[in-house]
Every structure is written in C-alpha cells, then in structure tokens.
C-alpha positions, 0 to 999 in steps of 0.5 A: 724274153716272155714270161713262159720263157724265163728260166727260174732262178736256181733251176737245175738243168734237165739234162747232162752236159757232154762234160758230165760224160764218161768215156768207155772206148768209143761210147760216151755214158751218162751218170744215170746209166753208170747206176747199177742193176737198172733195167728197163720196165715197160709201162704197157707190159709192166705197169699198167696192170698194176694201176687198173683199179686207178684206171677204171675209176678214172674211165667210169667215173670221170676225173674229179670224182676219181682224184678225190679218191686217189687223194682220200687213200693217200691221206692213210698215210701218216704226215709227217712219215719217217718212211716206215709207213709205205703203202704202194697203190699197185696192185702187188702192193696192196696185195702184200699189205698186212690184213688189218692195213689192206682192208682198211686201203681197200674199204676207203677206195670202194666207199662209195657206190659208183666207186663199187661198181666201176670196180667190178670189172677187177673181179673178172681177173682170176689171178688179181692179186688180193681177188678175195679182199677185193670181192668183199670190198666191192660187194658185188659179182663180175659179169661177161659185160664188164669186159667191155668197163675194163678194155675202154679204161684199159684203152685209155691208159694204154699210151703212156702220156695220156692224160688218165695214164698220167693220173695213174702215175702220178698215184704212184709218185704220191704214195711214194712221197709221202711215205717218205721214199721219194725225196724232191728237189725244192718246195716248188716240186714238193707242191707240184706233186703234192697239189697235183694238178691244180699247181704249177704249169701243167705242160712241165709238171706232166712230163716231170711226173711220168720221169718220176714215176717211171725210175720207181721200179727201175732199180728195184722192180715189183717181183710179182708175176701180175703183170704177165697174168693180167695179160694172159687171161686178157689173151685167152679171154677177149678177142683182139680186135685191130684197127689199121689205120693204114686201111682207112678209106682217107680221101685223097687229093692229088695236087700234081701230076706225074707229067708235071713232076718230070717238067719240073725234073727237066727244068731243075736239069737245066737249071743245074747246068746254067748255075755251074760255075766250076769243073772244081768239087762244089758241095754246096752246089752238088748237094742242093740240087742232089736233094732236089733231084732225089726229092723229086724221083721220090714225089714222081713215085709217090703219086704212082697208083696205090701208093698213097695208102702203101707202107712205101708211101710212109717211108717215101714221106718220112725221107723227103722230111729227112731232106727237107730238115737236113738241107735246112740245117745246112743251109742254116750253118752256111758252113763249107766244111759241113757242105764238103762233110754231107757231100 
C-alpha cells in the first residue's frame, strides 16, 4: 500500500457502522442524529454574513496578508484558556463583546491601512452589528462603489468549500479552540488546526475543518437576526444579476447521427435474438440488453434538435450515467440474485 494510502495508527473511523445504528420502526438513526435540539444551519443563509469582515480581507487583500491577521486576533485570546475567555469572530459575536474587549478586537484587525480600506464596504450595511465601533475603527466612509468589494468577496465565499470559505471556517474553529470550547481528539489534529494550512496533508485537513465548523451553531445557534438583515438590504439595495450557464453559447459537436443510432438499434435487435438461448426468465440476459436498448432510445433523443442545450438533455445524460453505474456494478457482482432482484 502506498504511503497516502496507509491508515494511521489509532485512527478513528470517519463514519458509523450499521452496528452503531439504532432502529426506530423502519429507520435506521445514527448516534449524531439522537443529540437533542440540533437543527439545520445553512452556510450561504446563516453563516456566511457573520464571516464577511474575514471574506473581505481574504478578497482584497489576498490570503497571506489576511491570515496573518486572522492569526494576530486570535493571539488576544490567553494561552492556556480555561474557557472563560471566549471571543467569537462573527460578527454577532463581536458585537456582544463588552466595549473595552470589542475595541480592543476591532483595533487589531483594521491596524493596518489596506486592512481599513478593504473593510470599508462593511459600513454600507445599515444594520451591522457594532456598525458604529466599526466606523471608528476604520476611519473612513462607505462609498456606492464599494458594493462591487463587497459582492467579489461575497462571491468568492458563497460555495461553502472554496478555499477562502474554508479560511472563513476555519477562523471560527480557531477561536473556538483556543478558547477552550472545542476539544480536539489527538495532537496531530490539535496541530492541524492550530498551524493551519501549513500542517498536515490539506486535502484531509479542509474537509475536517468545514465538519468542525459547521457542528458550531447546530446545537446552539447565534440568536441574532443578522443573517436575515444582511440579506435583506443586499435584496433591496443591489441588482441580482443571474447567469445561466444553460444559455451559454457552448459549441457543440455531433459525433453521431440519428440514422446511425437506429442501425445500431437494429443490429443490437438481432443480436439479442441470436444470444437467446431460453423461453426460461434470464435476468441477466433481459437486463443488459434492456439497458442497451433504453440507452440507445434516450441517445436517439438526445441528438434530436435543440436538445443538446435543453433541461431534458441534462436529465437524459445524468440517466444514461444511472445505466452505466448500475450495469457496472452488476456486472461486477456477477451475482444471479442481484440480476433476478434488478430484473
């Protein structure tokens, strides 16, 4: 086995085994969904809006330069932190700070004059939390312009597992470890988080970072109405502007024909016949050439006029994938009881 491959010693499972199930009448429950008062939180809906002052400095100013920062607010906390000492980088968070705390917070992260300025989109939003604090940490007043600042760092956030999304997370888990209210599992994750992202392989630490953070609120949720504001005045105040990727002039190329399509029908017709060889239920044999056939009237459809950039082209595609994987896998299983079952 190649190294990327192996297993770490004492490595615990991502996932729970049927065994660590519980049965409720004709459902099956696993041990996360048994803790109480969860509910759902939305990163785009919920979360986002809270990390837009980590967004913005990630958008403007690039992501060395924003890190660095992110890292000089988290050293406020004290090391070691027996918990009590819980700054929360949202912005709900740094707006129910006390004064003294939520200056000091604020003055750290708009120290510098290009941190000031890529901020200042912030002061467009009337109800940001802290607004005033915030305005006088950055010294300087919103214009019309700034909305455009504020939607390319919104944009690049938006999708929950881009990298500068990431980054806004894993501001949160951060906060939330060294405050003393996150308890990680090893040293190894301890230094994961701790020496983001210049520790550990990435490709694992990114998505461990994104389950962290996302568990944050879910039994516990930030009660402020922030969120819903942010959105609001982004509704009222800027014009949606939708590109639909369906519309896109993609040029196309035709690599077949309908007529060829049909020869090919009629030739897998009689093929079909000249390898029958029982009146007697063959599943096997009904379903492979039940999915060639089904296959082929959808291909037959597809290269129809028009169709190539139509909703029903996508569905046609994504079912001819369904064929392919399914016939995959029972060929792979060979198993009669799984032919006779698809059958």
């Amino acid at each position: 086995m190649s190294k990327k491959g192996k297993k770490r010693k004492g490595a615990q499972k991502a996932y729970t085994e049927l065994a660590g199930h519980q049965r409720e009448k004709k459902s099956l429950v696993p041990p996360f969904m048994k803790v109480g008062n969860l509910r759902p939180m939305s990163w785009t809906n919920d979360r986002l809006p809270e990390m837009l002052w980590c967004a913005l400095l990630l958008s403007q100013m690039g992501r060395g330069p924003a890190l660095a920062i992110f890292r000089k607010v988290a050293k406020l906390i004290p090391q070691p932190n027996d918990g009590k000492t819980v700054i929360d980088p949202t912005h709900s968070g740094l707006g129910s700070l006390d004064p003294v705390s939520r200056e000091k917070v604020l003055s750290v992260i708009c120290s510098e004059e290009q941190a000031r300025e890529s901020l200042r989109p912030l002061l467009l939003l009337g109800k940001l939390p802290a607004r005033e604090c915030w305005l006088k940490a950055i010294g300087q007043l919103a214009s019309a312009e700034d909305w455009e600042a504020l939607k390319a760092a919104v944009a690049r956030v938006l999708y929950h597992q881009t990298q500068e999304a990431t980054d806004c997370r894993w501001v949160r888990v951060l906060f939330r470890v060294l405050s003393g209210k996150f308890v990680l599992r090893s040293r190894e994750e301890a230094r994961e988080i701790l020496e983001y992202p210049t520790y550990g392989e990435q490709e694992k630490v990114r998505p461990t970072i994104r389950a962290m953070e996302g568990v944050l609120d879910a039994a516990s949720p930030l009660a402020s109405t922030w969120p819903k504001d942010f959105w609001e005045q982004c509704l009222r105040d800027t014009d949606c502007k939708a590109v639909h990727t369906m519309e896109a002039n993609i040029p196309t190329h035709v690599a077949t024909t309908r007529a060829r399509v049909r020869q090919v029908r009629d030739a897998l017709a009689e093929h079909e016949k000249k390898s029958l060889v029982t009146t007697d239920v063959d599943a096997m044999h009904d379903a492979v050439f039940g999915f060639a056939a089904y296959a082929l009237s959808i291909l037959d459809e597809l290269i129809s006029l028009g169709n190539s950039t139509a909703i029903l082209g996508r569905i046609g595609l994504r079912t001819l994938l369904e064929c392919f994987i399914t016939l995959s896998y029972l060929r792979r299983e060979n198993n009669p009881e799984l032919w006779a079952g698809y059958r």
